[in-house]
C-alpha positions in Angstrom: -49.5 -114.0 -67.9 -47.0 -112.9 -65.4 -48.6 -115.0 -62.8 -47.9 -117.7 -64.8 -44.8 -117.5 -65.9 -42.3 -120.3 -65.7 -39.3 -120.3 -63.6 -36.1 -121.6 -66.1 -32.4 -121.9 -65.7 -30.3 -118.6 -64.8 -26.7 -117.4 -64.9 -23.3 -116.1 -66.5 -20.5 -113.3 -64.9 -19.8 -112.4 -61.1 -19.0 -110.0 -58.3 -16.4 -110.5 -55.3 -15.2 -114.0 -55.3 -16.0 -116.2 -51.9 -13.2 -119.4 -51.3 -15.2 -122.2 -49.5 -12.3 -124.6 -48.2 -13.2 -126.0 -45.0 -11.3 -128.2 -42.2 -12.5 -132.4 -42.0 -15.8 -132.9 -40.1 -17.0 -129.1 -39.9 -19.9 -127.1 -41.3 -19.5 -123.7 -42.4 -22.4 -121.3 -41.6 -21.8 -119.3 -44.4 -21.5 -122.1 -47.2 -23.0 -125.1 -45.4 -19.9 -126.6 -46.6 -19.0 -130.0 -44.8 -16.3 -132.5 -44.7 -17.4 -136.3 -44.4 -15.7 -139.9 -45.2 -12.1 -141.0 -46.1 -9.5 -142.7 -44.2 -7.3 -140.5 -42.9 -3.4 -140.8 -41.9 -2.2 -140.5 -38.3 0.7 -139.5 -36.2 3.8 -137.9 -38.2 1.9 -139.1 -41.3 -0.7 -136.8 -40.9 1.4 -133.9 -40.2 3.3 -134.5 -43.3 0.7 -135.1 -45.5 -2.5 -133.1 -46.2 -6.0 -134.6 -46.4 -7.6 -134.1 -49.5 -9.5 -130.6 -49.4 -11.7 -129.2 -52.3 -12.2 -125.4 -52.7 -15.5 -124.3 -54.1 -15.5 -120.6 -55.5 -19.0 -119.2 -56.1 -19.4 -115.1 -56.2 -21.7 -114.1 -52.7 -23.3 -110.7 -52.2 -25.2 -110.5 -48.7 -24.6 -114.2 -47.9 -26.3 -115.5 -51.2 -25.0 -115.9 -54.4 -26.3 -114.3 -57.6 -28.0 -116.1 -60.4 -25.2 -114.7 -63.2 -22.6 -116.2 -60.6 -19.7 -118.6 -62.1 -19.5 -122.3 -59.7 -16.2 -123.4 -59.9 -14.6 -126.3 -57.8 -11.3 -127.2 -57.6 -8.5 -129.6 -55.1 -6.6 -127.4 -52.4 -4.5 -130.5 -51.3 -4.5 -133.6 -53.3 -6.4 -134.5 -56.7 -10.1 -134.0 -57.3 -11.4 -137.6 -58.9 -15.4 -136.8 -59.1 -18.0 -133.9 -58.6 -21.6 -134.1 -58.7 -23.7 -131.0 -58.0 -27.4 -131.2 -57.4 -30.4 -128.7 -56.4 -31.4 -129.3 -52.9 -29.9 -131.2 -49.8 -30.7 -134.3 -51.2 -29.9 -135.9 -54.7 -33.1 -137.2 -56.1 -34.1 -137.9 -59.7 -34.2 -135.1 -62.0 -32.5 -132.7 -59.3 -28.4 -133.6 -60.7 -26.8 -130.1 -62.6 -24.0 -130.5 -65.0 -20.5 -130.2 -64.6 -17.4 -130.3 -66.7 -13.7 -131.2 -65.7 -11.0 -129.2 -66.9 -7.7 -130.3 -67.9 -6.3 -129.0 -65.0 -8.9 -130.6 -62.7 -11.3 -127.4 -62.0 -14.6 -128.4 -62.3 -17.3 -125.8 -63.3 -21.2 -125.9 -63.4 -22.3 -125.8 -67.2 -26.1 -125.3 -65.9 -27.4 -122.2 -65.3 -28.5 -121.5 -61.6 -31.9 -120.4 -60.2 -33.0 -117.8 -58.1 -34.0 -118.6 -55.2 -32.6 -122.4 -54.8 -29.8 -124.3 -52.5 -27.4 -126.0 -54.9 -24.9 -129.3 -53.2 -21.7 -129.9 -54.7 -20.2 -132.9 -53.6 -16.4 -133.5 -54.6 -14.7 -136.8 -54.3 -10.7 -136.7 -54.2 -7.3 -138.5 -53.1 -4.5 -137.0 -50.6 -1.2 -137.7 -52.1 -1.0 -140.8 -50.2 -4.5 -142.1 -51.6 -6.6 -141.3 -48.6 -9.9 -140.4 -50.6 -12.3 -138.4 -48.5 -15.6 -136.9 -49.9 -16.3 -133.4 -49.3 -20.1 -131.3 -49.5 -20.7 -128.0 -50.0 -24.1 -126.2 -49.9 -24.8 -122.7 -51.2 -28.1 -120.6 -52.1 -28.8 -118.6 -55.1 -30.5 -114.6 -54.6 -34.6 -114.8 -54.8 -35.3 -112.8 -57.5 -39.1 -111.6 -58.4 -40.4 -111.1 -61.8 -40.2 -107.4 -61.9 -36.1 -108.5 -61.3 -36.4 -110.6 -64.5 -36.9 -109.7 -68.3 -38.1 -112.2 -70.5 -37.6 -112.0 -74.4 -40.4 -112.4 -77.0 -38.9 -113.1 -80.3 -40.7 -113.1 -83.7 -40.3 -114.7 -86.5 -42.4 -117.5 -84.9 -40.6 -120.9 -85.2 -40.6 -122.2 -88.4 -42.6 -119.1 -89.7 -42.0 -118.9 -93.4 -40.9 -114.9 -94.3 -40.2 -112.3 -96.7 -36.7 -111.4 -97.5 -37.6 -108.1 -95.7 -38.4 -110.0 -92.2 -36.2 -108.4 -89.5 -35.5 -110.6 -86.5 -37.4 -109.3 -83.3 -36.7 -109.7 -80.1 -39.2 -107.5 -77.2 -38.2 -107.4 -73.6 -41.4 -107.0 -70.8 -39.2 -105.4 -68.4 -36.6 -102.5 -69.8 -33.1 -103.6 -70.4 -30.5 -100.8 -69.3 -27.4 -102.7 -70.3 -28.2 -103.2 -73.4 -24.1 -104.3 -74.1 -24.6 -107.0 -71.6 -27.6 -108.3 -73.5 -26.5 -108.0 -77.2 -23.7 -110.2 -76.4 -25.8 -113.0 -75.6 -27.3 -112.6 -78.9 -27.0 -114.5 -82.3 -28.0 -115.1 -85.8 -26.4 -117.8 -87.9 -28.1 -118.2 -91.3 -27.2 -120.7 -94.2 -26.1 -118.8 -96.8 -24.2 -116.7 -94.4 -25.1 -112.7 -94.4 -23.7 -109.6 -92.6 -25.3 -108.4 -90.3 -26.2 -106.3 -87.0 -28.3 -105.4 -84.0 -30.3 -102.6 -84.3 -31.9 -101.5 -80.7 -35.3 -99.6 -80.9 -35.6 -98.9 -77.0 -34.7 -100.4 -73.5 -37.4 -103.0 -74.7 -36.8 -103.5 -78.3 -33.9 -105.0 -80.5 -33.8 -105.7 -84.1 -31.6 -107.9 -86.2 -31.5 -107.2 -90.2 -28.7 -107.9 -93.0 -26.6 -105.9 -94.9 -28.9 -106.6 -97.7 -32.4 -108.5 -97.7 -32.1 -111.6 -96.9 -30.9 -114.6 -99.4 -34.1 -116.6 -101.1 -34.1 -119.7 -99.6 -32.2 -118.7 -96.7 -32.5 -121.2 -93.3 -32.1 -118.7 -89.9 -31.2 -119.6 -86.5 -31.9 -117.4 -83.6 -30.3 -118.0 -80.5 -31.5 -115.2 -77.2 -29.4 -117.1 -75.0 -30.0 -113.7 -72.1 -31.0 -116.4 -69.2 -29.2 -115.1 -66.0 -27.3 -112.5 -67.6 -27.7 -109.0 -66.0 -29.4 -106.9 -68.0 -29.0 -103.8 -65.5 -30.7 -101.6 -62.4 -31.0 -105.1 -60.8 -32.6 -107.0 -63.6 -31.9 -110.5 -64.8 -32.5 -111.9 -68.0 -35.0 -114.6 -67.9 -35.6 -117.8 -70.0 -33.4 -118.2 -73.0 -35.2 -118.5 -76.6 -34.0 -120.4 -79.7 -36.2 -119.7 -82.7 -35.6 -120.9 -86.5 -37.2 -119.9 -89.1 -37.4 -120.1 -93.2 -36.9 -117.2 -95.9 -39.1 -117.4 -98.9 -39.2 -116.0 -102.4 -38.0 -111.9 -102.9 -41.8 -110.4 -103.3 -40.8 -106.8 -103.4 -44.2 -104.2 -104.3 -43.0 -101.1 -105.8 -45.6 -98.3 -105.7 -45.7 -95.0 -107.3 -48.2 -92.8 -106.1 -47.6 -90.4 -108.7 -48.2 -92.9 -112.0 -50.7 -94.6 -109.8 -49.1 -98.1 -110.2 -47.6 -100.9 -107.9 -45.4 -102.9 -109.8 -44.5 -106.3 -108.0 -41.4 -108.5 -108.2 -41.0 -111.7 -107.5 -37.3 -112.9 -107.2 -36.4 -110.1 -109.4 -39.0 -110.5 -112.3 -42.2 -107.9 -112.8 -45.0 -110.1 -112.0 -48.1 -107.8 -112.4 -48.1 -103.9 -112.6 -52.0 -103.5 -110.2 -53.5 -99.5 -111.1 -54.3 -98.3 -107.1 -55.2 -95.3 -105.4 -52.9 -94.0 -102.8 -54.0 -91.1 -100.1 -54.8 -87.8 -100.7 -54.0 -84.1 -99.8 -53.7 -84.3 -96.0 -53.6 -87.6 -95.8 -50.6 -88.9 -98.3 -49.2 -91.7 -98.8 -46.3 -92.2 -96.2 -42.9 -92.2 -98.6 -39.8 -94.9 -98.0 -39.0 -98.5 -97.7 -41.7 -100.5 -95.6 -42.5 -104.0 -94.5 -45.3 -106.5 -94.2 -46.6 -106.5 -90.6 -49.5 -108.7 -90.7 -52.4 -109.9 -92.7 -55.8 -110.1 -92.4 -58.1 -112.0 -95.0 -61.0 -109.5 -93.4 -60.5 -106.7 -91.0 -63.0 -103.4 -90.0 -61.1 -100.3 -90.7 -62.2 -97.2 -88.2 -60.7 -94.0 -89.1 -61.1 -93.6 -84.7 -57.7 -95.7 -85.0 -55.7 -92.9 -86.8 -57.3 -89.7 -84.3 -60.9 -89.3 -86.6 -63.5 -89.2 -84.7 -67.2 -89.8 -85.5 -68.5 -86.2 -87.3 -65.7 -85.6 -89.1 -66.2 -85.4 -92.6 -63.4 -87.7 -92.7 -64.4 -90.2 -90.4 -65.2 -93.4 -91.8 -66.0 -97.3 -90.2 -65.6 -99.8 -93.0 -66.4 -103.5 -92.2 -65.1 -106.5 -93.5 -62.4 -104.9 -96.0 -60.8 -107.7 -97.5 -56.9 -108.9 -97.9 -55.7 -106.4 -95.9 -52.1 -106.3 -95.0 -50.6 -103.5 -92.2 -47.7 -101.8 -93.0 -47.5 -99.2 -90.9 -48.4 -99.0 -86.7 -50.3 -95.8 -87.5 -52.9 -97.4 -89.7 -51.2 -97.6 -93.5 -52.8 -100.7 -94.9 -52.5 -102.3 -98.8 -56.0 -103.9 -99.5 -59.3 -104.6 -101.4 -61.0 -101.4 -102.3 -63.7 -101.9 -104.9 -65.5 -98.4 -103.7 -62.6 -96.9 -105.6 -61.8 -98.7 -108.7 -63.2 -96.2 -110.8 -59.6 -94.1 -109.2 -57.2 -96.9 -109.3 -55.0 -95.5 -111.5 -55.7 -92.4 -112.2 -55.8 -90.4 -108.9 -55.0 -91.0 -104.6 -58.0 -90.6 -102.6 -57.5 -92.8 -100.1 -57.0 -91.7 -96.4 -53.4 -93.2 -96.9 -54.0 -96.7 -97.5 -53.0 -98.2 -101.1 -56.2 -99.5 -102.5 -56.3 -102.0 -105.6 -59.7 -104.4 -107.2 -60.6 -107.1 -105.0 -59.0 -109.7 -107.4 -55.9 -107.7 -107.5 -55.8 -107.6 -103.8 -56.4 -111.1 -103.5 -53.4 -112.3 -106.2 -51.2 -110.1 -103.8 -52.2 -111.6 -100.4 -52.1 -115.4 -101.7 -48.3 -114.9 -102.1 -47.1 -112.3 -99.6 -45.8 -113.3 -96.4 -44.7 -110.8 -93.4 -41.8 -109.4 -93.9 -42.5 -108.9 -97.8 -40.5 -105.6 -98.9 -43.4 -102.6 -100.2 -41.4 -99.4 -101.5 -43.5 -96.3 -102.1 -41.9 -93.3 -104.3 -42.8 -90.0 -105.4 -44.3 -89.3 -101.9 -43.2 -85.8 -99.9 -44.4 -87.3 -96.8 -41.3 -89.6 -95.1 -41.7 -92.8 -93.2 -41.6 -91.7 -89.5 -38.6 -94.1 -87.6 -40.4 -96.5 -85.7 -43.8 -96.3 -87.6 -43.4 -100.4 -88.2 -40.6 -102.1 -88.9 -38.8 -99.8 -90.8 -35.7 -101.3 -90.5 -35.1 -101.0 -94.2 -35.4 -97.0 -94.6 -32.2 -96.5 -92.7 -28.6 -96.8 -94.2 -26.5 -99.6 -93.5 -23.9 -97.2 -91.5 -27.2 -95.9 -89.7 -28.3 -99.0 -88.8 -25.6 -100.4 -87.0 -24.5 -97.2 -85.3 -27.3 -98.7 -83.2 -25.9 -101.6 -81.8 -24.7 -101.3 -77.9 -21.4 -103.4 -79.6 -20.5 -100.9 -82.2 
């Protein structure tokens, strides 16, 4: 709902650096930046010694700062005792932005900035001969639309128990064209620790898979932390996304579509060995190393979905075929097929689904999960890249050849 989209925190790296350090009881037009307060010294005093100034450094393109600009703040003459930085002219509840002091008394924002917003930074500090004076500085972040932001969908779902398969996705709505910017903002700590690497699909998709499937058991944190980092051609990221999630038991379905057989594993042990029917001449049984995409305890099946239309001799419209589970985009499913049990096991003549008896099916669906590792061998017809998550049907050096940081 783009109209509805919520405006969050943005910001990260820079562009020209601007120095707002201004004289005692001025305003800047540029920075708003004014002087106000503190006891000052006089005569030859005040020659010799400085009043306490404060130099705010923000990045400004066009008289406005971008959202991936750095906020720094540090003393010109004297020492910088407090900062507080709000949104707005006036500090109101809820409005404040952190800060953090260095030990070398710079203070930077820790907060993301918004587009479109007037930040205040107000900076407390001594002259070295204790005169304190408070200084205020004023400066407005870039307006930025949505079309200039890209915000990042990321599945598993939160706590979403998955298959040792699962990869980690994350789907951009507007196209990322620095992808190196992006990937760098992008993490996956798991416990057990794995190996493992980015994998980007297009300008709009990224995956994350291990080395190997992923450890039973395993706990995963994902961390898109892309808010206010430029993702390229003028595009901000929007909204950062922290997702955890839980791996399950190793339910790996081996099938063979020459023997007719699916033999599935559960954390390394045969299970069952199910008699199915795979697809026939001209429509075969895609070959390789897929994964669960989704599950449906009942689902209609129109061979219109995969380019057959009505009056084909091949066209068929099938409702309410049960325990269906989607492993490929272009219409590969494993499910109930009780029209062909008198096959299973003996010969494919599906249209390239993997058919198995309805109690079969439904033994298979009560344990699977998304991201649940199926294998098919003794096909001739490959896995087309991109045909699902197919994450698994590449080679490791493959695979992370396809990271913007490799």
């Amino acid at each position: 709902m783009p109209g509805a989209r919520s405006r969050r925190p943005l910001a990260a790296a820079a562009a020209a650096v601007v120095t707002l350090a201004l004289a005692a009881c001025t305003v800047d037009s540029g920075s708003g930046a004014e002087r106000v307060g503190g006891s000052g010294s006089s005569g030859s005093d005040a020659a010799a010694i400085e009043p306490f100034e404060a130099a705010l450094q923000v990045d400004e393109r066009g008289g406005r700062v971008p959202v991936d600009s750095q906020v720094r703040l540090a003393a010109e003459h004297g020492t910088l005792d407090r900062v507080v930085a709000y949104h707005g002219q006036q500090r109101g509840p809820g409005t404040t932005v952190a800060g953090d002091m260095s030990a070398d008394d710079v203070w930077t924002l820790q907060e993301d900035l918004e587009p479109g917003r007037t930040y205040t930074v107000v900076s407390t500090g001594s002259s070295d001969a204790g005169d304190r004076r408070t200084v205020r500085d004023t400066f407005a972040t870039d307006p930025l639309t949505l079309d200039e932001q890209t915000y990042p969908s990321v599945a598993p779902l939160g706590g979403e128990t998955v298959g040792v398969g699962m990869p980690v996705i994350v789907t951009f709505d507007v196209p990322v064209t620095d992808r190196a910017s992006i990937e760098r903002h992008l993490s996956v700590r798991s416990s057990p620790r794995v190996d493992g690497s980015w994998h980007w699909l297009s300008d709009t998709e990224i995956h994350y898979r291990p080395r190997t499937f992923w450890p039973i058991g395993a706990d995963v944190d994902v961390d898109v932390d892309i808010n206010s980092v430029d993702a390229g051609s003028g595009i901000y990221g929007q909204e950062s996304r922290q997702v955890s999630f839980d791996v399950g038991d190793s339910v790996i379905s081996t099938i063979d579509v020459d023997t007719h057989q699916m033999r599935v594993d559960i954390n390394g042990q045969t299970a069952r060995t199910v008699p199915i029917s795979a697809g026939k001449a001209g429509f075969e049984t895609r070959g390789g190393t897929k994964v669960i995409i989704e599950k449906f305890e009942s689902k209609r099946m129109d061979a219109a979905t995969t380019g057959i239309q009505p009056g084909d001799p091949e066209y068929y419209n099938i409702a309410n075929v049960q325990y269906a589970m989607r492993v490929t985009y272009t219409g590969e499913f494993l499910h109930a097929a009780p029209w062909s049990v008198g096959s299973q096991g003996s010969a494919n003549v599906s249209h390239g689904c993997v058919g198995m008896s309805t109690e079969n099916a439904a033994w298979l669906f009560g344990l699977s999960h998304r991201g649940d590792v199926v294998r098919v061998v003794g096909s001739d017809r490959p896995l087309e890249q991109g045909n699902g998550w197919t994450d698994w049907d590449l080679s490791w050096a493959e695979y992370r050849a396809g990271s913007a940081l490799t």
